[in-house]
N, C-alpha and C positions, 0 to 999 in steps of 0.2 A: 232465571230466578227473579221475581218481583220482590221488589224493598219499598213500599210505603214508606218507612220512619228509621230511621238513626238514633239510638241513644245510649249512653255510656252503659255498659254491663252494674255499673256504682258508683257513689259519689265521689271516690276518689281517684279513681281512672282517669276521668280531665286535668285532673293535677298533678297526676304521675306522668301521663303524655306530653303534657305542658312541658314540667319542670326535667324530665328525661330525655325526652327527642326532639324538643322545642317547639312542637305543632300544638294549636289551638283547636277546639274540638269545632268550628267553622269550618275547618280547613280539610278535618274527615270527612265532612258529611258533602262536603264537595266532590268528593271522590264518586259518590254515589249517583251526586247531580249532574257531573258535566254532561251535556247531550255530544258534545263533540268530541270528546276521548273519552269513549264508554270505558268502567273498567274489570279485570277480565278477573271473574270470580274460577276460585280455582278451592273444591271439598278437601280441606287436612285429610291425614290418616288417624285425627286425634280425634275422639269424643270429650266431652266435657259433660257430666250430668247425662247421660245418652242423648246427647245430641251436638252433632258436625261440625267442627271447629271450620271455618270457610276463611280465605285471604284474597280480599280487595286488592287488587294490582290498579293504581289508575291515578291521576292528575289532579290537582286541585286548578280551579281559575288563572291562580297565575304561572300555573307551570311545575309547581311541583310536583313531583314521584313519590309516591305515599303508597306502602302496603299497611292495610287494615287487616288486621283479625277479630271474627267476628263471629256472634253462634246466631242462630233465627228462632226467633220466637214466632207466636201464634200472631196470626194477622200480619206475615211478613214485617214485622218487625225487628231492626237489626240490632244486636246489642254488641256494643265495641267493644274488647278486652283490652285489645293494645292496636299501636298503631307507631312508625317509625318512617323514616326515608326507608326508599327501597334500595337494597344490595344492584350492584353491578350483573347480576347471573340475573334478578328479578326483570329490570329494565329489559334485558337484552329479551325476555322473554316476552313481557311486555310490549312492545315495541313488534313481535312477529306478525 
């Protein structure tokens, strides 16, 4: 899957991610960038709007564990819904 561009699904998603999980919307879009821990996109069972809710498993620069959730728009662009530390079961998949 190509990803051109990262952006919040709405203006207030960065401030819910923020103020809820503690991450900075830098810190997602990292996930997307690192070349050295690519990260491992895995298609929900969910639709949203007929189209594929998808979750980012993968590392920010300095090490953190970040699952994204995300739908793809036209021109590979990613629109973020939420995004948290990764569970323990994630990692470990992660990590295979």
């Amino acid at each position: 899957m190509r990803i051109e561009a990262v952006y919040p699904a709405n203006r207030e998603i960065k401030e819910k991610i923020a103020a809820k999980h503690g991450l900075v919307f830098s810190e997602i879009t990292e996930v997307f960038i690192n070349r050295e821990d690519r990260p491992l996109i895995v298609r929900s069972r969910r639709e949203i709007r007929s189209r594929w809710r998808y979750a980012a498993l993968g590392r920010t620069f300095s090490g953190k564990y970040i699952t994204v959730i995300f739908v793809m728009e036209q021109n590979s662009i990613a629109r973020v819904i939420t995004a948290r530390a990764m569970s323990d079961a994630e990692k470990k998949r992660y990590r295979r």
